[in-house]
C-alpha positions as CSV (number, residue, x, y, z in Angstrom):
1,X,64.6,86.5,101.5
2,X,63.8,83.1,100.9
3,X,62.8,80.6,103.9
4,X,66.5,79.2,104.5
5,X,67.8,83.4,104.4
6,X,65.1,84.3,106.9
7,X,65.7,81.6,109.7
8,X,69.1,82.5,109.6
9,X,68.0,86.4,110.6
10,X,65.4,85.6,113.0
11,X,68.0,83.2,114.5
12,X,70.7,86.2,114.9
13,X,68.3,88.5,116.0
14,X,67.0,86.6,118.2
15,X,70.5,85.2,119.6
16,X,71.3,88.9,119.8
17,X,68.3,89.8,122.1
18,X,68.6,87.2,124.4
19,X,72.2,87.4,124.9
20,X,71.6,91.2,125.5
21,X,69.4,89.9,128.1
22,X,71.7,87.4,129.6
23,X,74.6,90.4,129.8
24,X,71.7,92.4,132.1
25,X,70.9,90.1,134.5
26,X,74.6,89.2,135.3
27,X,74.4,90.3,138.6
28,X,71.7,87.8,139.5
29,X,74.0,85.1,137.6
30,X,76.4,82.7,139.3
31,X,80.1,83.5,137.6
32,X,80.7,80.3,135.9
33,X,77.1,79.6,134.8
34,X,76.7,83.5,133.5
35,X,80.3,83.2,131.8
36,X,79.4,79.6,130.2
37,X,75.8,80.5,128.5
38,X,77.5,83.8,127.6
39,X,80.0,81.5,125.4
40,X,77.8,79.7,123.5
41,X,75.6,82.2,122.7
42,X,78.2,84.1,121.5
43,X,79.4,80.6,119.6
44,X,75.5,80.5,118.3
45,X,75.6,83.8,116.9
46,X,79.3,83.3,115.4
47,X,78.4,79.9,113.4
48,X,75.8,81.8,111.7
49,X,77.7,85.3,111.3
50,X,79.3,84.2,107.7
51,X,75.5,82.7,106.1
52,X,74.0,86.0,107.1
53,X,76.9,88.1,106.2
54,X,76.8,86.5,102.4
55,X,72.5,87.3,102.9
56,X,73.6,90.8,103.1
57,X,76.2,91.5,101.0
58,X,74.2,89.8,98.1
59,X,71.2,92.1,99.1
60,X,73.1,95.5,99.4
61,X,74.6,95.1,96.0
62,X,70.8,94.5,94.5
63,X,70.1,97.4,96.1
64,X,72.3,99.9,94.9
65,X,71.9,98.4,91.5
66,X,68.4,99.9,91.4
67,X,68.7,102.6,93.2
68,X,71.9,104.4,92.3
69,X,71.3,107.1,89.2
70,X,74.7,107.4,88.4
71,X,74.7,105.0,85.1
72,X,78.3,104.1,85.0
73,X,78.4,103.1,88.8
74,X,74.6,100.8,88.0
75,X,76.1,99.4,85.0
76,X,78.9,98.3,87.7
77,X,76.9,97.0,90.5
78,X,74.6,95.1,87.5
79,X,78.2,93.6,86.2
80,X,79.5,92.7,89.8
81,X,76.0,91.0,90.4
82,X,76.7,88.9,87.2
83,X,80.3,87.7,87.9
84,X,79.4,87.1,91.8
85,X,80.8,83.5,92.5
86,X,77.9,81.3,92.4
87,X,77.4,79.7,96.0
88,X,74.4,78.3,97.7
89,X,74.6,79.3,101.7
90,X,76.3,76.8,103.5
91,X,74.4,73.9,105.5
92,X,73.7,75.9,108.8
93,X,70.6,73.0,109.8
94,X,72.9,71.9,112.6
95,X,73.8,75.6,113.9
96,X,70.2,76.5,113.7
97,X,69.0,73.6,115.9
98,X,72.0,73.9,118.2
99,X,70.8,77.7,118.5
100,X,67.4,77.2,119.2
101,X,68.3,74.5,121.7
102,X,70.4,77.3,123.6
103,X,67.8,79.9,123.2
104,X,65.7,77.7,125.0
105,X,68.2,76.7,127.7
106,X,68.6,80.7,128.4
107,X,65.6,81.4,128.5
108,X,64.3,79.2,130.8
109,X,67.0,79.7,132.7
110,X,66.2,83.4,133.1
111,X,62.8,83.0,133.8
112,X,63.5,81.1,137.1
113,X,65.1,84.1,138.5
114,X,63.9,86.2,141.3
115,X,63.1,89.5,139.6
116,X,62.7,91.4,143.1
117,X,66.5,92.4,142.7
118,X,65.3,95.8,140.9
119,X,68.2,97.5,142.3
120,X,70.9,95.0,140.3
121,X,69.3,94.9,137.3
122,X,69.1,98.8,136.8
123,X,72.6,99.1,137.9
124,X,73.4,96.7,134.9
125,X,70.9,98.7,132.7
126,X,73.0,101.7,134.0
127,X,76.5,100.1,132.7
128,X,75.0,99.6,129.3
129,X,74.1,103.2,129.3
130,X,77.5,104.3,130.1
131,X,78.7,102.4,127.6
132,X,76.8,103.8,125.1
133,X,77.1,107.1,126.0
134,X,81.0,106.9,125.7
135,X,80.8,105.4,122.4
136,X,79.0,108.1,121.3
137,X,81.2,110.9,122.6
138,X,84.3,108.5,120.9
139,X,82.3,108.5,117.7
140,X,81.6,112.1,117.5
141,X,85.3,112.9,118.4
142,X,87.3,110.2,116.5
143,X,84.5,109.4,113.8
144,X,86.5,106.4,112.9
145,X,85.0,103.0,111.2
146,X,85.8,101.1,114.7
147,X,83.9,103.6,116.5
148,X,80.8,103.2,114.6
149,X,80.8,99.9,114.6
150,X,81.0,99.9,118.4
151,X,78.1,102.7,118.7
152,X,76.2,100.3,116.6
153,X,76.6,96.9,119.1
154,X,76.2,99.6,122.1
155,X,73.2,101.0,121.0
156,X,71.0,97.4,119.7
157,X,72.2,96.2,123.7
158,X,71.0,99.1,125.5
159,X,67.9,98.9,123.4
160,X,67.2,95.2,123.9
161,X,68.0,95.7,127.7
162,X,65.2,99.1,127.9
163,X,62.9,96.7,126.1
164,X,63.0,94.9,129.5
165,X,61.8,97.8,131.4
166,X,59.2,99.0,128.8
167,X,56.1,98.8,131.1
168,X,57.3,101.0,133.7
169,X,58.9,103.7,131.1
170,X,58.2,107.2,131.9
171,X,56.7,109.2,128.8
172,X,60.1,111.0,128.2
173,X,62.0,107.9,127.8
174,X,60.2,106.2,125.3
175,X,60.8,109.6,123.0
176,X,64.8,108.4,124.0
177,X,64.0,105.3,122.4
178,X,62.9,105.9,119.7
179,X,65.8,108.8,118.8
180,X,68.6,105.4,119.8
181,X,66.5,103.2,117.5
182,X,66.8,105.4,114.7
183,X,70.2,106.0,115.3
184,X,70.9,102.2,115.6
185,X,69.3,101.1,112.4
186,X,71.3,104.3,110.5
187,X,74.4,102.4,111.8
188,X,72.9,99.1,110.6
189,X,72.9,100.5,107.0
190,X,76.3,101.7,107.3
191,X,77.3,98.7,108.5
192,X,76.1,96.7,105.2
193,X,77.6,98.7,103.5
194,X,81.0,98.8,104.7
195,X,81.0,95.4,104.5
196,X,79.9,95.2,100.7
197,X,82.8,97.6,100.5
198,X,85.3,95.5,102.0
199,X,84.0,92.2,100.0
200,X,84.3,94.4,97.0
201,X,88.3,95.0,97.9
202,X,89.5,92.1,99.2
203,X,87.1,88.8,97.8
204,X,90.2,87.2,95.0
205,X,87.2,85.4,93.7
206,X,85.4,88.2,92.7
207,X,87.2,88.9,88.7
208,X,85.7,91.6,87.4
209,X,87.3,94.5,85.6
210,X,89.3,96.9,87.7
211,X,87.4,99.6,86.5
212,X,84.2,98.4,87.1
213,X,85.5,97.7,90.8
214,X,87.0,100.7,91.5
215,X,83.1,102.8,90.2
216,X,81.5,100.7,92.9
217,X,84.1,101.2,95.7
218,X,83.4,105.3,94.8
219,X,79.6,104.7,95.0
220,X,80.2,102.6,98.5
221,X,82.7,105.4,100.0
222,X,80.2,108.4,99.0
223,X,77.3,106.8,100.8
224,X,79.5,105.8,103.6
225,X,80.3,108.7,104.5
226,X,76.8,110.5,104.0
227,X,75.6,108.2,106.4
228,X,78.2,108.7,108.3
229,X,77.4,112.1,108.6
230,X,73.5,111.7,109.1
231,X,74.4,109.5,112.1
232,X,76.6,112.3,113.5
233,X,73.0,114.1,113.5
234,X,71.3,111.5,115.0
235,X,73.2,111.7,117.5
236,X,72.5,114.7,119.2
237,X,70.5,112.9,121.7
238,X,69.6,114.9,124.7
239,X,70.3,112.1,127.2
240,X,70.5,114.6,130.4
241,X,66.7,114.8,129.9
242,X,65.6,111.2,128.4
243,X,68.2,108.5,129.7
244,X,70.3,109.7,131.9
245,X,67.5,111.3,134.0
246,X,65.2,108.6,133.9
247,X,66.3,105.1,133.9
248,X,67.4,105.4,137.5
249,X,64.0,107.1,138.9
250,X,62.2,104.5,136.7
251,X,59.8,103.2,139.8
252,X,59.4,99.2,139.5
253,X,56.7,96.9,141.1
């Protein structure tokens, strides 16, 4: 990544983290305050959704270009790399100072806050959980593209929000972790990919030969779904005896 592609990552992470943050401490939040920083740093993350999508896309196709062996689908990812539309990313200077301005603004904001309400915030952290946990039954039932797409924003929240809590994690918990964060960054991969997929199918600008097209939408679907599939693994997480059972006994000073 060069400097430009990188401050438009560490902007959306970032954006992401603290507006996981934000969504935890909601209890603690007046309504229209809570519901107005929610908007812009959902607005903050949006303006810089379509740079960092492009980032990807771009990167995902370099990569299957090495590492695929099958020689007719890299000779296609090497020709769709050649005919890709040649665009600079657009002008997101503005978006990244507005961003950093609301970063600050939230932050700030949520260090003023009594933290004594222990019993709030893991009630929060507890939604989060439930929400993840039902995604991940809906995935593992349905196995639908929405539904791991939907595991995938669960699971960064609930990690961002456990983050949080880190210093008072018991030992079993932070095994948890670590078995979400794996999951979470499987999804990620899927995630790119799907969306090289979908660019592949539906970009007009994009004129290569249908052929060529069609060998790298195979090579896309196969890996798909063998990710897919190795997140369906991952996801045999025991939560009765690392989340479930812990977050609410986790003792806070």
């Amino acid at each position: 990544m060069d400097k430009n592609e990188q401050a438009i990552h560490t902007a959306r992470l970032t954006l992401k983290k603290v507006y996981a943050l934000w969504r935890l401490f909601k209890p603690l939040i007046p309504a229209r305050i809570y519901q107005h920083k929610k908007q812009q740093l959902q607005q903050a993350k949006n303006n810089l959704a379509a740079a960092r999508d492009q980032v990807i896309i771009k990167k995902t196709l370099k990569e299957l270009a090495v590492s695929v062996s099958h020689k007719q689908q890299k000779l296609a990812f090497l020709q769709i790399l050649a005919k890709l539309p040649h665009c600079s990313l657009p002008d997101v200077k503005k978006d990244l100072a507005k961003a950093k301005l609301i970063l600050r603004e939230t932050l700030a904001y949520l260090d003023k806050i009594n933290l004594h309400a222990w019993p709030e915030l893991i009630a929060s952290l507890t939604k989060s959980q439930q929400q993840f946990v039902k995604r991940l039954h809906t995935t593992k039932t349905k196995k639908r593209a929405t539904a791991f797409h939907n595991l995938r924003k669960s699971s960064k929240k609930l990690l961002y929000q456990l983050r949080f809590f880190e210093p008072f994690w018991p030992k079993d918990l932070k095994k948890t972790w670590k078995k979400i964060d794996l999951l979470q960054e499987q999804l990620g991969f899927e995630h790119d990919l799907v969306m090289t997929k979908e660019f592949l199918k539906n970009n007009p600008a994009l004129v290569v030969d249908p052929q060529t097209k069609k060998q790298a939408i195979k090579c896309l679907a196969e890996k798909i779904k063998k990710l897919r599939h190795k997140c369906l693994q991952l996801a045999k997480i025991n939560l009765g005896s690392g989340l479930n059972g812990t977050t609410l006994s986790i003792k806070l000073i």
